[in-house]
C-alpha positions, 0 to 999 in steps of 0.5 A: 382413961376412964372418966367415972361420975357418980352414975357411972362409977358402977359400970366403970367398976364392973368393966375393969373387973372384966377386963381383968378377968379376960386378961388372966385367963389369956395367960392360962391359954396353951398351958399344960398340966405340970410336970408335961412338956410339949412332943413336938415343936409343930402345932398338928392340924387335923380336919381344921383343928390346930393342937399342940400336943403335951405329954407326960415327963419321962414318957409316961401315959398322960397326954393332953391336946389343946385346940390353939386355933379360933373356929366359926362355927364353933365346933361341936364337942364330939367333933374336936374330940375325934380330932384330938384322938388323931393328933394325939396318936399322930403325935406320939405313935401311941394307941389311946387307951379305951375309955380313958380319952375326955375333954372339950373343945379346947382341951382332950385329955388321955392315956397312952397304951405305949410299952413304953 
């Protein structure tokens, strides 16, 4: 329990505005885009990289990978960029329409080239 006194009420103000923060945005983690759904029930590992890969309902081009995994160093952008390209053909079987892959460390968003 948090014991405020006049000097520190504050701090302890601030402090559970953080937390709660903190705990919001954990509940958004590994959440896709609506109207998504997860392809494959096993998270993809490429070069150290986890993704859970989400695409489009009904088979359509959009696609999403989020990085599930804590890295140290932090990886640099670029780098888990290439990565998410690998699983997220890996996952569908699909080539990545040119120009159209962008995202972060913790999220790659693209489209499909499927005929399908």
């Amino acid at each position: 329990m948090i014991y405020a006194t006049h000097h520190t009420a504050p701090f302890a103000c601030a402090l559970t505005a953080a937390l709660a923060l903190m705990i919001l945005s954990a509940c958004a983690i590994d959440s896709p885009q609506i109207g998504k759904t997860l392809i494959t029930p096993t998270p993809i590992v490429v070069g150290g990289a986890t993704f859970r890969i989400f695409r489009q309902r009904g088979g359509g081009s959009s696609v999403e990978a989020h990085r599930i995994n804590v890295m140290v160093p932090p990886p640099s952008r670029a780098g888990i960029v290439a990565k998410a390209a690998i699983a997220i053909t890996q996952a569908t079987g699909c080539p990545i329409k040119t120009g159209s892959l962008v995202g972060d460390q913790a999220l790659v968003k693209a489209e499909l080239e499927c005929p399908f």
